[in-house]
TIRO-2110 file (N, C-alpha, C; in Angstrom, 1 decimal):
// TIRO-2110
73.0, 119.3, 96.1, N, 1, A
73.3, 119.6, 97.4, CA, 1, A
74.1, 120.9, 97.4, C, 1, A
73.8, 122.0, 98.3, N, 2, A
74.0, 123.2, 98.2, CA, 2, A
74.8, 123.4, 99.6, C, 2, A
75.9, 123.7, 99.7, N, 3, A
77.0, 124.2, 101.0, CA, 3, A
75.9, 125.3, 101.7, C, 3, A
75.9, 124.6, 102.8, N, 4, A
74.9, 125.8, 103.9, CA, 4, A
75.9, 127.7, 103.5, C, 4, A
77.3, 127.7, 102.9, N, 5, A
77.3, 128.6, 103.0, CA, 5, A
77.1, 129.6, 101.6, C, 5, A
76.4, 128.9, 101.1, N, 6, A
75.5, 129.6, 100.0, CA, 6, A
74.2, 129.8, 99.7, C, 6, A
73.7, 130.0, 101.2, N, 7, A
72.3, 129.7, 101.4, CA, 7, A
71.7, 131.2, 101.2, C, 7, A
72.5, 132.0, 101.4, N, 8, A
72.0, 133.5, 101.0, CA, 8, A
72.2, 133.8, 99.3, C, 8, A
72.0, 132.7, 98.3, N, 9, A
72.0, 133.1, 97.0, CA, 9, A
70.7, 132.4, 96.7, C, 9, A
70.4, 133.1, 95.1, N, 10, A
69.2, 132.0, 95.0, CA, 10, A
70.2, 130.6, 94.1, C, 10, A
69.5, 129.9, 94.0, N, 11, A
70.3, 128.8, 93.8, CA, 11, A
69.0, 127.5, 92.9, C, 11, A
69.4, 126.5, 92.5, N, 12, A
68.5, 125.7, 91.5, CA, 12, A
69.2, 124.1, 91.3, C, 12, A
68.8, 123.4, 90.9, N, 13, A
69.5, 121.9, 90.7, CA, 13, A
69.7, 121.6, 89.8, C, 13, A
71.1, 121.5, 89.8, N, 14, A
72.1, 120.6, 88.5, CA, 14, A
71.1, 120.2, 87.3, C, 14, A
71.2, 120.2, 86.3, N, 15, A
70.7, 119.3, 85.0, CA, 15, A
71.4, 118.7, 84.0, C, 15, A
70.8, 117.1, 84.1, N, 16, A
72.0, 116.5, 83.4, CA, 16, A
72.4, 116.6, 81.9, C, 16, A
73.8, 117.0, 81.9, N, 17, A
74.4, 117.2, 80.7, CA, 17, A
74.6, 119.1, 80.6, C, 17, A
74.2, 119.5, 81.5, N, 18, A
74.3, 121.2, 81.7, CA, 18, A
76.0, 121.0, 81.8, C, 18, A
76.4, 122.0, 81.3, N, 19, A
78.1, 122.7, 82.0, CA, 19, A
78.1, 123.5, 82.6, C, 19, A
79.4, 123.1, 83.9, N, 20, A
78.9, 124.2, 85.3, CA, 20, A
80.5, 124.8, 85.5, C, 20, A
80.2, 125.8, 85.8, N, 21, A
82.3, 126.4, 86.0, CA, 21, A
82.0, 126.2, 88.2, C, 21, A
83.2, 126.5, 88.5, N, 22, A
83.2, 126.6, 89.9, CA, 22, A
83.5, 128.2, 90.4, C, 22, A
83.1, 128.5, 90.8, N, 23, A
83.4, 130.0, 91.1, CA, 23, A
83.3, 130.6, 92.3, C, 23, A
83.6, 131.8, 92.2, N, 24, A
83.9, 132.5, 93.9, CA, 24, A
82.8, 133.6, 93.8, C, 24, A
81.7, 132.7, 94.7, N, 25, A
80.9, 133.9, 95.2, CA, 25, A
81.0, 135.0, 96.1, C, 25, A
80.4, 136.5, 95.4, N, 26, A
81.0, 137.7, 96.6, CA, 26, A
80.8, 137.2, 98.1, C, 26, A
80.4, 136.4, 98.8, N, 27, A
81.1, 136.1, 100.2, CA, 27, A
82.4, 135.5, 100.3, C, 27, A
82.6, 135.2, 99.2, N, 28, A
84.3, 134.4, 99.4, CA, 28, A
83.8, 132.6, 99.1, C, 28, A
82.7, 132.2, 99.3, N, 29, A
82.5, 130.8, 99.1, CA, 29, A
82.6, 130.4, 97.8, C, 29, A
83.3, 129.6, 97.9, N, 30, A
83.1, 129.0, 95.9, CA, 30, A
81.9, 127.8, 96.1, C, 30, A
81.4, 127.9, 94.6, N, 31, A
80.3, 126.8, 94.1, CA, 31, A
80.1, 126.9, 92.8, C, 31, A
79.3, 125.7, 92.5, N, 32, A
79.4, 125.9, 91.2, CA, 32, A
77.9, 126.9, 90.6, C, 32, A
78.5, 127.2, 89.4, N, 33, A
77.5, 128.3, 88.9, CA, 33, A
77.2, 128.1, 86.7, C, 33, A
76.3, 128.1, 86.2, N, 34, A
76.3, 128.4, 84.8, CA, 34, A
77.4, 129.5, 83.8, C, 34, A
78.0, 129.7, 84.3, N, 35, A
79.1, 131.3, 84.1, CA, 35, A
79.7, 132.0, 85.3, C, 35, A
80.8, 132.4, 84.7, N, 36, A
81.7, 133.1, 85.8, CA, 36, A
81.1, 134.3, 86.4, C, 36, A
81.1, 134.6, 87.3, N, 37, A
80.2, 136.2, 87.7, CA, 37, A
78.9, 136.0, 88.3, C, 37, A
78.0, 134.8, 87.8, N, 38, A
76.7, 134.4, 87.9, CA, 38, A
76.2, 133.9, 89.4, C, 38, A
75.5, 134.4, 90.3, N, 39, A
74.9, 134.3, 91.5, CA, 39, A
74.3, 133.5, 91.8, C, 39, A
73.9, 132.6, 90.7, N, 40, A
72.9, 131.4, 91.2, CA, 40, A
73.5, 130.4, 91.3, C, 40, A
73.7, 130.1, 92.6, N, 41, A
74.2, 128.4, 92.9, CA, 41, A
73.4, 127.4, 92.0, C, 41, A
74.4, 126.7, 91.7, N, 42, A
74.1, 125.3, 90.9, CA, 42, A
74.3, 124.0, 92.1, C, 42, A
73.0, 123.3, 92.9, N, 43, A
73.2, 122.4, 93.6, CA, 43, A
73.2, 121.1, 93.1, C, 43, A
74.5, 120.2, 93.6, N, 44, A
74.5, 118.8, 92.9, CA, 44, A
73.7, 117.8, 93.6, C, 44, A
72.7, 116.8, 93.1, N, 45, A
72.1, 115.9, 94.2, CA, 45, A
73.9, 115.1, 94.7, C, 45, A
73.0, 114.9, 95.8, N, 46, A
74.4, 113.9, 96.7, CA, 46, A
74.7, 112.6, 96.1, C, 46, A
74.1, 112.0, 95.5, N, 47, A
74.2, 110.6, 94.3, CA, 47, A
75.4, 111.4, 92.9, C, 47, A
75.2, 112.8, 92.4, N, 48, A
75.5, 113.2, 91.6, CA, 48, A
77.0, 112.7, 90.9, C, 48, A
77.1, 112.5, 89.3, N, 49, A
78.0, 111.6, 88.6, CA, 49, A
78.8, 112.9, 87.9, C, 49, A
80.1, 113.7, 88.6, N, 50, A
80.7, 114.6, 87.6, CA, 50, A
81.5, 114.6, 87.1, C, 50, A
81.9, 115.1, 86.0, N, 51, A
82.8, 114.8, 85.3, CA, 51, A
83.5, 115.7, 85.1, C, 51, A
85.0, 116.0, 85.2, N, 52, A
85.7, 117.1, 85.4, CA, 52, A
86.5, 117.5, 84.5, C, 52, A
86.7, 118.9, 83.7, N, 53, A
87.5, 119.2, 82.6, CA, 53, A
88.2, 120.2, 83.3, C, 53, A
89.3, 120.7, 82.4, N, 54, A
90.2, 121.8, 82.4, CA, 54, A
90.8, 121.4, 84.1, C, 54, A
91.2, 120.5, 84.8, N, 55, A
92.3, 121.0, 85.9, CA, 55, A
93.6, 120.8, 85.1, C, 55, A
94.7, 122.1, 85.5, N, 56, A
95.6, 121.8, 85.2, CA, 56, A
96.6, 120.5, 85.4, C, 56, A
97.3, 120.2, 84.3, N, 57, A
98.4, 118.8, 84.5, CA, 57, A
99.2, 119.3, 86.1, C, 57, A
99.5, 120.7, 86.6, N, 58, A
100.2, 120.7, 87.5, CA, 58, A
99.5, 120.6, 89.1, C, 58, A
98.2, 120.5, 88.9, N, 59, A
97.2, 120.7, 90.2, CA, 59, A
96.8, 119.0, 89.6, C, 59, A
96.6, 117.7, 88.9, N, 60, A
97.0, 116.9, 88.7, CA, 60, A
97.9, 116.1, 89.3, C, 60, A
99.0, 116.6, 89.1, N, 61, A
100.1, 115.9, 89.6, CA, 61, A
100.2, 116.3, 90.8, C, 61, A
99.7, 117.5, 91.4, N, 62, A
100.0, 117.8, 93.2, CA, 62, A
99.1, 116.9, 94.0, C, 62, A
97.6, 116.6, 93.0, N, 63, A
97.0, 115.9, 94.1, CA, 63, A
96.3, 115.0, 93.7, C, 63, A
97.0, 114.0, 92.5, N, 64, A
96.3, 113.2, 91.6, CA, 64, A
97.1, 111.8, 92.5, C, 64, A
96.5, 110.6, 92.4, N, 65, A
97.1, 109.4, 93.2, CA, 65, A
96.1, 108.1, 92.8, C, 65, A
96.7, 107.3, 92.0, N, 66, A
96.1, 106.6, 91.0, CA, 66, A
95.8, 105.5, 91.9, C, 66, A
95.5, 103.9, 91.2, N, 67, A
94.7, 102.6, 91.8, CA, 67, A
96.0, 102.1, 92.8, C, 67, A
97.2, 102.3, 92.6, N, 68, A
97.8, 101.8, 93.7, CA, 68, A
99.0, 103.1, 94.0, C, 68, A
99.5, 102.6, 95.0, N, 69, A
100.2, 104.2, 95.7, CA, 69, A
101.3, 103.5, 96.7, C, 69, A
102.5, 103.9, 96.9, N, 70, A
103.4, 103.3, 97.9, CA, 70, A
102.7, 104.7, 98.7, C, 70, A
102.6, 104.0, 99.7, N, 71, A
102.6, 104.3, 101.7, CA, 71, A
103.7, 104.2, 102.6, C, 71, A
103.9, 105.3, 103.0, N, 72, A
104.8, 105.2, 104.5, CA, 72, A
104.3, 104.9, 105.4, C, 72, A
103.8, 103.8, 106.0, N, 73, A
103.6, 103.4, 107.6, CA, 73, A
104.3, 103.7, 108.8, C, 73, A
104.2, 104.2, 109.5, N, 74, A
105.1, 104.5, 110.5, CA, 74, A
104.4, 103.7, 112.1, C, 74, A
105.6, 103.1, 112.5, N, 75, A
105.0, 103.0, 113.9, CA, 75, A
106.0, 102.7, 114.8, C, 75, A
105.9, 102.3, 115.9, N, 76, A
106.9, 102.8, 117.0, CA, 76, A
108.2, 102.1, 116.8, C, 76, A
108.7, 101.1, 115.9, N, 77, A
109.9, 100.6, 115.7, CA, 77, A
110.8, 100.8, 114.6, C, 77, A
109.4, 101.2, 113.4, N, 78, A
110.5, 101.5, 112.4, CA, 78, A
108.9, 102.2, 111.5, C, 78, A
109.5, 102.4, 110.0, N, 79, A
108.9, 102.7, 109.6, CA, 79, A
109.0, 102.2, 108.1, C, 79, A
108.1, 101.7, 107.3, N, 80, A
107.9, 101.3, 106.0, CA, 80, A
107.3, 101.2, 104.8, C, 80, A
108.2, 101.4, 104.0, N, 81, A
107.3, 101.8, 103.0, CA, 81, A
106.8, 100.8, 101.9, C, 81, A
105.0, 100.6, 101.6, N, 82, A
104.5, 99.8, 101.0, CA, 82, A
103.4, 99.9, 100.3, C, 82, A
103.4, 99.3, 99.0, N, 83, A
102.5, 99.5, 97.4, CA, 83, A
101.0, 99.1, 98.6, C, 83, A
99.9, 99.9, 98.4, N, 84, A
98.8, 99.6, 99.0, CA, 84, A
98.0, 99.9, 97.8, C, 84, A
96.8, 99.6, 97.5, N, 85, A
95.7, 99.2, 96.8, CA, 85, A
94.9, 100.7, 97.5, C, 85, A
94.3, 102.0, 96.2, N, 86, A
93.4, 102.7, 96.7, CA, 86, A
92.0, 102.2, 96.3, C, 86, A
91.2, 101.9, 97.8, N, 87, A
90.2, 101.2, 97.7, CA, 87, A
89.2, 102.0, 98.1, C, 87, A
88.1, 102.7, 96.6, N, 88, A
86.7, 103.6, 97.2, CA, 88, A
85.7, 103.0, 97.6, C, 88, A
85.9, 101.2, 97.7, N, 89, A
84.7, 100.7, 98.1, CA, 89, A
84.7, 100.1, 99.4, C, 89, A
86.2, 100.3, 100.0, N, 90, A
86.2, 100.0, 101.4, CA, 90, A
85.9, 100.5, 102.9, C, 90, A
85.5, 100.8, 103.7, N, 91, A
85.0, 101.7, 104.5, CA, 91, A
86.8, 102.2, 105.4, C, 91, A
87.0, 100.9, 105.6, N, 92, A
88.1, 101.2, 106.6, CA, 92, A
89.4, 100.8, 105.7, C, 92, A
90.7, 101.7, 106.3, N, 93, A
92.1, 101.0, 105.9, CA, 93, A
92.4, 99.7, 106.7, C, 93, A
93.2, 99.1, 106.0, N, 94, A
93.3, 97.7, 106.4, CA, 94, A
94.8, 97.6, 106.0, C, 94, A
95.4, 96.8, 107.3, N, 95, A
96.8, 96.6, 107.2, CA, 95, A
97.2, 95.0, 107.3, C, 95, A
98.2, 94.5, 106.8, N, 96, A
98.3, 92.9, 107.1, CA, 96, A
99.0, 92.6, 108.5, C, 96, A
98.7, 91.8, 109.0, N, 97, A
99.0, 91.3, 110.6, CA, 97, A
100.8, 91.2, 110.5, C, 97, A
101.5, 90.8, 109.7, N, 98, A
103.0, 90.9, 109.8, CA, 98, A
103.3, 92.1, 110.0, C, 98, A
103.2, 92.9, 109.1, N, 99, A
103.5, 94.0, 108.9, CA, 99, A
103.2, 95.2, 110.5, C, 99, A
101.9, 94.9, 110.7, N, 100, A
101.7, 95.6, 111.9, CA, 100, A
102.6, 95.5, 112.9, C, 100, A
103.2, 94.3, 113.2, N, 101, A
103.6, 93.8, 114.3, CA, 101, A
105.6, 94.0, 114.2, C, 101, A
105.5, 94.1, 112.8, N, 102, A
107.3, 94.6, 112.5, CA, 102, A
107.1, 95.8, 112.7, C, 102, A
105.8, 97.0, 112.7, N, 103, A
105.9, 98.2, 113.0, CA, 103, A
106.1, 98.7, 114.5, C, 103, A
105.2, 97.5, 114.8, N, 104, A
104.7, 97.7, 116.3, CA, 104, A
103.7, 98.3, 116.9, C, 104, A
102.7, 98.2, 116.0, N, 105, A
101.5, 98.8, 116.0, CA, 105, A
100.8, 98.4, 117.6, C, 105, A
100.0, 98.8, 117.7, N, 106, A
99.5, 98.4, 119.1, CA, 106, A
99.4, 99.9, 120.0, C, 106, A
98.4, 99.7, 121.0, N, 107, A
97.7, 98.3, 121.6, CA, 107, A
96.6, 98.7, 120.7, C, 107, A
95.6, 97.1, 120.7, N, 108, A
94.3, 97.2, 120.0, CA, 108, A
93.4, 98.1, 120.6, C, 108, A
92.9, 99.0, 119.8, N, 109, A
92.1, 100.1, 120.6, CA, 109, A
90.3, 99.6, 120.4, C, 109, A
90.6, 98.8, 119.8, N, 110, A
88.7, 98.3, 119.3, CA, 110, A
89.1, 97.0, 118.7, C, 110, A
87.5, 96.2, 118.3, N, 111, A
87.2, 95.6, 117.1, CA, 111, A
86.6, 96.0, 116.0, C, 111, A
86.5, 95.9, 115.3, N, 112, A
85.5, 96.1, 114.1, CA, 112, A
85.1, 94.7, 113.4, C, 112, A
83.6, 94.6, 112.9, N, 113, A
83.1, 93.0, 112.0, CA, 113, A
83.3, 94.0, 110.3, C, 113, A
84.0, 93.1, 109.7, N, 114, A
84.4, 93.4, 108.1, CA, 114, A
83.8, 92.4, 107.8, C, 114, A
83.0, 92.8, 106.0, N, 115, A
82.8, 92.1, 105.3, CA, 115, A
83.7, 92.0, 104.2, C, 115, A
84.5, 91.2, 104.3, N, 116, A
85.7, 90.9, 103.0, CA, 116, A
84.8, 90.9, 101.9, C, 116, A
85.5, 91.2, 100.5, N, 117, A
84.4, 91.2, 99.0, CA, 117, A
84.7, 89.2, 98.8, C, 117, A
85.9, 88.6, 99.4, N, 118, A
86.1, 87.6, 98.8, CA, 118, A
85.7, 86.5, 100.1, C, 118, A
85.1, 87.0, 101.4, N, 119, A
84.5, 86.5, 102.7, CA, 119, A
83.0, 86.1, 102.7, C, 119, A
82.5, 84.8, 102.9, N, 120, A
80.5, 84.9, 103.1, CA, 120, A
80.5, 85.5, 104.5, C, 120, A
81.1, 85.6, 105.4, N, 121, A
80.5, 86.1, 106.8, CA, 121, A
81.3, 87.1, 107.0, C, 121, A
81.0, 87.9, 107.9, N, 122, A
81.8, 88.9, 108.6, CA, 122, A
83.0, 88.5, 109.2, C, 122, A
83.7, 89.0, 109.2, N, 123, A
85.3, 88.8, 110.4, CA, 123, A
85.5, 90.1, 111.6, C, 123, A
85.7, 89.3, 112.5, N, 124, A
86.2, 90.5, 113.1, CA, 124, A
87.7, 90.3, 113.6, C, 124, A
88.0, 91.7, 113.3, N, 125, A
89.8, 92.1, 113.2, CA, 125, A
90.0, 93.3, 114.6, C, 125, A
91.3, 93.3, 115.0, N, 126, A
91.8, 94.4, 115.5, CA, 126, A
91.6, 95.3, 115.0, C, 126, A
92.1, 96.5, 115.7, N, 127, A
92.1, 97.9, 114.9, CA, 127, A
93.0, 98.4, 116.1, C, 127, A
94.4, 99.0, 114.9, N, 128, A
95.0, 99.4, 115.7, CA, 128, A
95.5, 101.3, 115.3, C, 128, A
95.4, 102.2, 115.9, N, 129, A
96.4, 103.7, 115.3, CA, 129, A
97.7, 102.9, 114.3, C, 129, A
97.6, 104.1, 113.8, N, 130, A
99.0, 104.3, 112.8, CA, 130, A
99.0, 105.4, 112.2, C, 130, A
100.4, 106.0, 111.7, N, 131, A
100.2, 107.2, 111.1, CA, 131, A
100.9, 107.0, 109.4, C, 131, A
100.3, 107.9, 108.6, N, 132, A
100.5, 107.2, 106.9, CA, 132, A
100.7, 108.5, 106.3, C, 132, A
101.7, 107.9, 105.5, N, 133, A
102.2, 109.1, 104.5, CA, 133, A
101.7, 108.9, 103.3, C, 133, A
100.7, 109.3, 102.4, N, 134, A
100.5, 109.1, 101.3, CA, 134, A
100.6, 110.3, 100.1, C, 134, A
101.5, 110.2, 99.5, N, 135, A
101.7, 111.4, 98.5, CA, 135, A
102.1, 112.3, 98.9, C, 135, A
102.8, 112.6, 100.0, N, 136, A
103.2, 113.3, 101.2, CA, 136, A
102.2, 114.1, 101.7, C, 136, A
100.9, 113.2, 101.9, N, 137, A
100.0, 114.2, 103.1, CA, 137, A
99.9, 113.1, 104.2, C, 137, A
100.2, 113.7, 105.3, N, 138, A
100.1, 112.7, 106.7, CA, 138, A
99.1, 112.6, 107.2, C, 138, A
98.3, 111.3, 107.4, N, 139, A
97.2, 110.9, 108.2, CA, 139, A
97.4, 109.9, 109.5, C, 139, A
96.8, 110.2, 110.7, N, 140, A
96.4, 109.2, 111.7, CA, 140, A
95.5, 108.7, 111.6, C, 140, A
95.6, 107.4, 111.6, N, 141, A
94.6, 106.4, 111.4, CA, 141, A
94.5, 105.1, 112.1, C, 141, A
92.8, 105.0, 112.2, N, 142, A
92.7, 103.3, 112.9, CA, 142, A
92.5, 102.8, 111.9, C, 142, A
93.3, 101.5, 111.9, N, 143, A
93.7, 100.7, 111.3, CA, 143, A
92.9, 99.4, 111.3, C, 143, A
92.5, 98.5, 110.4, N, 144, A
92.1, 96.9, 110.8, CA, 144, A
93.3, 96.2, 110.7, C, 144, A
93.5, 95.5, 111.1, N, 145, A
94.5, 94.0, 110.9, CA, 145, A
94.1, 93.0, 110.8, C, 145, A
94.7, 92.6, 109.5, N, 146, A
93.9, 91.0, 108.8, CA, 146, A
95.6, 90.6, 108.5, C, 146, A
94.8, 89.1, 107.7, N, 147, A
95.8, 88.3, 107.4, CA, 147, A
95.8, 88.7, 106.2, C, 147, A
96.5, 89.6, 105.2, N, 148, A
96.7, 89.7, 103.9, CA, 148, A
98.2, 89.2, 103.1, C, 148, A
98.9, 88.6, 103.8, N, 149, A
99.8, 87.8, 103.1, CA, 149, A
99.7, 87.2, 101.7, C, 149, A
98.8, 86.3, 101.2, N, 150, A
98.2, 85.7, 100.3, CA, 150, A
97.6, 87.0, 99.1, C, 150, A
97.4, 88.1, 99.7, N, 151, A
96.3, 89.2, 98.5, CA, 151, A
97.8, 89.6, 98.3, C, 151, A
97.4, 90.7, 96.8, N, 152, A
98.5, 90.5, 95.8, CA, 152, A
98.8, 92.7, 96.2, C, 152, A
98.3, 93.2, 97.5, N, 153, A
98.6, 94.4, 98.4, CA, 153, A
98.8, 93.9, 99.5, C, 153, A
99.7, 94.2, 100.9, N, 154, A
99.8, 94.4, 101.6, CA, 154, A
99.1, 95.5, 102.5, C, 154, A
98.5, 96.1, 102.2, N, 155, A
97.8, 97.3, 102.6, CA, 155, A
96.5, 97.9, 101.8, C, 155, A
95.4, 98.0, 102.1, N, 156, A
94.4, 99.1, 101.6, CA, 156, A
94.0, 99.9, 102.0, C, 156, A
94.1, 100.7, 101.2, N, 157, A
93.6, 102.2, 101.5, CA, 157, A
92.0, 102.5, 101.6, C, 157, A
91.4, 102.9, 102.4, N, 158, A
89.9, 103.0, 102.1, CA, 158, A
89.6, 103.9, 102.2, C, 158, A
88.1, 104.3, 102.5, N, 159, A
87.5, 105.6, 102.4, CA, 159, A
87.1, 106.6, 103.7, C, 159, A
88.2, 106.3, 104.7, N, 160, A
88.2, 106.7, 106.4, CA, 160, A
89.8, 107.7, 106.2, C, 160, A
90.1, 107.1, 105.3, N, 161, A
91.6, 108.2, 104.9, CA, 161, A
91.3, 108.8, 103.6, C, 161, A
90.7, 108.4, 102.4, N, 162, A
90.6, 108.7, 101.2, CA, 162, A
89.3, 110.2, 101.5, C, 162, A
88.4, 110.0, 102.1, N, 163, A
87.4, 111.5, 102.4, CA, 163, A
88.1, 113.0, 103.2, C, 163, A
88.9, 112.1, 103.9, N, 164, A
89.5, 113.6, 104.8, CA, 164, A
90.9, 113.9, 103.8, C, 164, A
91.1, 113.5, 102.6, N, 165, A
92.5, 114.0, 101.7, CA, 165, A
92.1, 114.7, 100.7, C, 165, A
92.9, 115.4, 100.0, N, 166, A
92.6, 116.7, 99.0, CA, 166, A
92.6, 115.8, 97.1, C, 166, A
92.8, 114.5, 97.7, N, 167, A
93.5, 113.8, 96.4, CA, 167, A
92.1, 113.5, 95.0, C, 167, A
92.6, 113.5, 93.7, N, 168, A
91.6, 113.3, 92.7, CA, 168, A
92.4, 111.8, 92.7, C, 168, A
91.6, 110.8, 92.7, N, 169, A
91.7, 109.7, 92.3, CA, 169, A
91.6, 108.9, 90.8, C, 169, A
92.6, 108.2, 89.8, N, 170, A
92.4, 108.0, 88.9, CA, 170, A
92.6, 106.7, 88.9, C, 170, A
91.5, 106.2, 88.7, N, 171, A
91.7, 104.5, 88.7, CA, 171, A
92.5, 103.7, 87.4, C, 171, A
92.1, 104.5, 86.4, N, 172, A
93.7, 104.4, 85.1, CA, 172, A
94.8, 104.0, 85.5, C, 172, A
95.2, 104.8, 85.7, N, 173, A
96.8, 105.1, 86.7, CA, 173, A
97.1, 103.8, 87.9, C, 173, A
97.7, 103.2, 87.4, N, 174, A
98.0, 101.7, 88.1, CA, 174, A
99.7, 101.9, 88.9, C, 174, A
100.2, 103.0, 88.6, N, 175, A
101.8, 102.8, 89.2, CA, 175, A
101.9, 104.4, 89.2, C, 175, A
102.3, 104.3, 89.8, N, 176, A
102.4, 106.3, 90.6, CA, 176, A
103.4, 106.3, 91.0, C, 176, A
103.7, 107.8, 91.6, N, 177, A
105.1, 108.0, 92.2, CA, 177, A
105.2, 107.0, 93.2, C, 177, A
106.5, 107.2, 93.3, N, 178, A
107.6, 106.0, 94.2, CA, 178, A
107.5, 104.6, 94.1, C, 178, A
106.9, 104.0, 93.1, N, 179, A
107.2, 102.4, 92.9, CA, 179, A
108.2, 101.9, 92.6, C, 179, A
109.2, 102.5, 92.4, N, 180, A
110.5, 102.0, 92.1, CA, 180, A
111.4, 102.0, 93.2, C, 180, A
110.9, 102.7, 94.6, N, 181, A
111.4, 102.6, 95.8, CA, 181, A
111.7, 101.3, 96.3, C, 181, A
112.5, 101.1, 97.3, N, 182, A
112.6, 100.0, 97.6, CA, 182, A
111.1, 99.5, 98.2, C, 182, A
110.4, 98.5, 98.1, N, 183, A
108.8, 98.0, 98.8, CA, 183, A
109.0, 96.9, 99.9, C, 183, A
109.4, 97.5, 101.4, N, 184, A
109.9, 96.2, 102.2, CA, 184, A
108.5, 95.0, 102.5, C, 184, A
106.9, 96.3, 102.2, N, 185, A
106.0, 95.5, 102.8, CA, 185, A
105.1, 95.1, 101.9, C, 185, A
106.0, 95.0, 100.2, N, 186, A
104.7, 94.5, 99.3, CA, 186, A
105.6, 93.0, 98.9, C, 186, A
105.0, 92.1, 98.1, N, 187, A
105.0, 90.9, 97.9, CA, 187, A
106.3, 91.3, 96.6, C, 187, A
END
């Protein structure tokens, strides 16, 4: 898949096991290319599996945020901070029903039907706004609210916050910055 704004190059499809650099085409658009300088877009299929070398440790650590992450929840009473689960297989974030209601989340703006991974039927839950601080990038978000008391996060992160952030995800990385903070909304 080729960014509509490299439609004015000639351009060709990825091949597996080829190495591709990222580069700045003379319009100013980056994409990837076989060599630095080289005009022919390299397009990735949209399924495509890449694997990334050479980012620096310091562009790493600005935007790297591993399997679990302390979150700032904020909402109209207070605001708290809690270990959430980054979840790429989840559609929506999902917050636990205590917690929302110590925030003061509200009013319910919808429903949504969730399929839990550990549920045979659908549920349907609230969904309330909230705003989140994760790794210090601020998101507004609709939220679900379930009963997560019992799961071993109070919060998950899914992929309705995780697509609109700049972050490289490393599922290695089990404890990231700020876990040693105080955690009023983890177990």
């Amino acid at each position: 898949m080729c960014d509509y704004s490299l439609e004015a190059y000639q351009s060709r499809p990825a091949v597996t096991g080829e190495r591709y650099v990222l580069d700045q085409f003379p319009s100013g658009s980056k994409g990837f290319t076989t060599r630095p300088g080289c005009t022919t877009a390299i397009c990735m299929a949209a399924d495509a599996r890449l694997r990334l070398e050479g980012i620096s440790y310091a562009l790493q650590e600005a935007h790297g945020i591993g399997a679990v992450e302390e979150v700032t929840v904020r909402g109209r009473r207070k605001e708290v901070k809690v270990l959430a689960k980054i979840d790429t297989g989840a559609t929506r974030t999902s917050l636990d029903t205590d917690l929302a209601a110590r925030l003061g989340l509200g009013p319910v703006i919808r429903t949504v039907r969730i399929r839990a991974a550990s549920a045979a039927e659908p549920e349907t839950r609230p969904v309330v706004r909230a705003e989140l601080v994760l790794a210090g990038v601020r998101f507004r978000v609709a939220v679900a609210v379930a009963d997560r008391k019992d799961m071993r996060y109070r919060m998950i992160v899914g992929v309705d916050v995780l697509r609109r952030s700049p972050f490289l995800i490393d599922p290695r990385d089990l404890r990231r910055r700020g876990t040693r903070a105080r955690r009023e909304g983890s177990r």
